[in-house]
N, C-alpha and C positions, 0 to 999 in steps of 0.2 A: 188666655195666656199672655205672660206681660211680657216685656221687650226688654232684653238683657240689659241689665246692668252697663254703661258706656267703658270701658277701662281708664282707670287711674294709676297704673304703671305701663311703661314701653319700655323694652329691654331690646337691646340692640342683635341678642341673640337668643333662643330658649334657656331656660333658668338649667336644662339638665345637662349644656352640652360639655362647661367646663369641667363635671362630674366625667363625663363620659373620656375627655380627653386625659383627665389626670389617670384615670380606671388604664385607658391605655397608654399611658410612659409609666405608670406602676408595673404592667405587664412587660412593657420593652423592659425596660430595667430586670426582671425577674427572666425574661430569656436573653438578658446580657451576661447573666449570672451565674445560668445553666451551661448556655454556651461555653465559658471560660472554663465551668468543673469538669465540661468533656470533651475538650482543644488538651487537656494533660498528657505530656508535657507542655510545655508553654513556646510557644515562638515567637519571636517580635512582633510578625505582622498581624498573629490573631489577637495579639496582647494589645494591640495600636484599633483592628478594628473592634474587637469587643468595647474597647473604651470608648471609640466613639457611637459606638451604638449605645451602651448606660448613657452616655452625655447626652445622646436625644432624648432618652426617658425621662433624665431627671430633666430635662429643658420643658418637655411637656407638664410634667406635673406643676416646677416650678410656675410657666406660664398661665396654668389652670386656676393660680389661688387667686390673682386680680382680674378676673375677665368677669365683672359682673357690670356692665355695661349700662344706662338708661336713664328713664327720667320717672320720676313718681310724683303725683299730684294730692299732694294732702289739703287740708281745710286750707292751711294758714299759710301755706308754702310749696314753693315745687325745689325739690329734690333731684339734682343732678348729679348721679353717680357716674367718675370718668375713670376705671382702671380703681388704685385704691384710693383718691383723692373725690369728698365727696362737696359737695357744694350744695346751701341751704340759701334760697331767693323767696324772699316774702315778697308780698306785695306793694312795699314801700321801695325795693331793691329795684323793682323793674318800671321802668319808663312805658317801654312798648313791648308787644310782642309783632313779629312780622315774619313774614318768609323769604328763603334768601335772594327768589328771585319773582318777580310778577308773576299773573297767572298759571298758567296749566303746567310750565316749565319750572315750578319751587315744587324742592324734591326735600327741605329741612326747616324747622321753626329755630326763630333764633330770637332771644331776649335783648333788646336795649336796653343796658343798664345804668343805674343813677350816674355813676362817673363815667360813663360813654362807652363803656366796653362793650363787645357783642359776645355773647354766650351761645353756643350754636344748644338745643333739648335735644339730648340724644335720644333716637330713635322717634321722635314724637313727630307722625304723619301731617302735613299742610291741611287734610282735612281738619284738624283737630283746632287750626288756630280760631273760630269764634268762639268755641268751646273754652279756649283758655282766654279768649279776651276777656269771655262774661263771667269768666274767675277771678282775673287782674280786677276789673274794676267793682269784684266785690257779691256775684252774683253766687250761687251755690256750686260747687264743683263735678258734682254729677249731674249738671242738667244740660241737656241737648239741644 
């Protein structure tokens, strides 16, 4: 028996849970809905909290569609997804890779890049940094 496969994505949360949270403000929203069809007649104050209770649901769903959080390692590039804003760093892009803070106490990998900025890889464990060094400098991305 062989030795799994190392991973080539880190997500900062499970891939099911934003599913999970829209599933419920789609629900809030739908006993925001029910609620108000048997509050009839209407009163200010259930008309004030019904609405703010749909406002949670659609808060959730809305906040559900960009939570896709991480970092992906392809041949030629690593892949920095932050909310909807995604970010592509080749190997030419990156200076260093290092952790944010010395030994046993670095808890995040972070990128130096060509024009000195520091890029924190979301979700990618301290273990992982010789892993990605021996990809920076060219080596195969799933070797250990």
């Amino acid at each position: 028996m062989s030795a799994p496969d190392p991973p080539s994505e880190w997500l900062m949360q499970p891939r099911w849970l934003p599913t999970l949270r829209a599933a419920i403000g789609g629900a809030v929203i739908a006993s925001a809905v029910t609620a108000l069809a048997l509050a009839y007649p209407w009163r200010g104050l259930e008309i004030a909290l019904v609405a703010l209770w749909g406002g949670y649901g659609a808060f959730l769903v809305w906040a559900s569609r960009r939570e896709r959080s991480g970092t992906r390692l392809e041949d030629d590039a690593l892949v920095v997804t932050s909310g909807g804003r995604t970010t592509r760093l080749t190997r030419g892009d990156i200076l260093d890779l290092r952790t944010d803070q010395p030994g046993a106490r670095a808890w995040r990998v972070q990128a130096v890049l060509s024009d000195g900025r520091l890029m924190t890889l979301l979700a990618v464990p301290p273990a992982e940094l010789d892993r990605l060094r021996r990809w920076h400098v060219g080596g195969p991305a799933g070797a250990r």
